[in-house]
N, C-alpha and C positions, 0 to 999 in steps of 0.2 A: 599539923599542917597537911592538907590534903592534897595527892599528886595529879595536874592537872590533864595526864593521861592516863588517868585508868588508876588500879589500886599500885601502892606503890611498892616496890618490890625487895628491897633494902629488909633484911632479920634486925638491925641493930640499928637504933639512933645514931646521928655521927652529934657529932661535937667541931665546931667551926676552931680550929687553933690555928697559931703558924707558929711552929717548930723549926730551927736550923735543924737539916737532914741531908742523910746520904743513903745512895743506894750503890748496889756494889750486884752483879751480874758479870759472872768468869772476873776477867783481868780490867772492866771497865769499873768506874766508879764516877759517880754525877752525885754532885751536890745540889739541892735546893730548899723548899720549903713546904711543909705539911699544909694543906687548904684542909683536913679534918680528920679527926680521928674516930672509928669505932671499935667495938669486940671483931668487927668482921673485917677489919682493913684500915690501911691509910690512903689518901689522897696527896699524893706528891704533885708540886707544879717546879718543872723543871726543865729547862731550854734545851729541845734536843735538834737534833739536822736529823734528814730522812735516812740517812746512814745509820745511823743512832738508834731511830725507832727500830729499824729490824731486828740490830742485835738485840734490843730490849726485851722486846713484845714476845710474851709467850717463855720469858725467863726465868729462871729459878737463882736465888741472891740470897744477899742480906738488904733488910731497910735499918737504918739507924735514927735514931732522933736524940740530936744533939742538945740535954737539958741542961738545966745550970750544974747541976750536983752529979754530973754522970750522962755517961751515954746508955740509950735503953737499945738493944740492939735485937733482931728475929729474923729469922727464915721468913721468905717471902715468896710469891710467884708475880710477877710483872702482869696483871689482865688485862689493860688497858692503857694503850698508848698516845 
């Protein structure tokens, strides 16, 4: 699929899933749902307040992806809030 601005800039295919997830940054922790997965990242969609987004944005955590057989868990960095 071709990016309707220009070439597209994404290294890795993503994969459209929706996963139960969490993410964990210091002493916060937020639950939601994976909108996609690649080798290069996940896409979390997760209700945050503008409070929220500060501590997030620019974080270092864990992501979690809550599967049937197990949780898959990683070091992450928060890029985009």
């Amino acid at each position: 699929m071709g990016w309707p601005f220009g070439r597209e800039r994404r290294k890795y295919e993503r994969a459209k899933t929706a996963v139960p997830s969490r993410l964990q940054v210091g002493d916060r922790v937020l639950t939601g749902t994976t909108r996609d997965i690649s080798l290069g990242g996940i896409c979390l969609h997760i209700e945050l307040d503008a409070q929220l987004r500060a501590h997030f944005e620019g974080g270092r955590g864990t992501a979690s992806c809550i599967l049937p057989n197990g949780t898959m868990e990683t070091a992450c960095r928060v890029v985009r809030v």
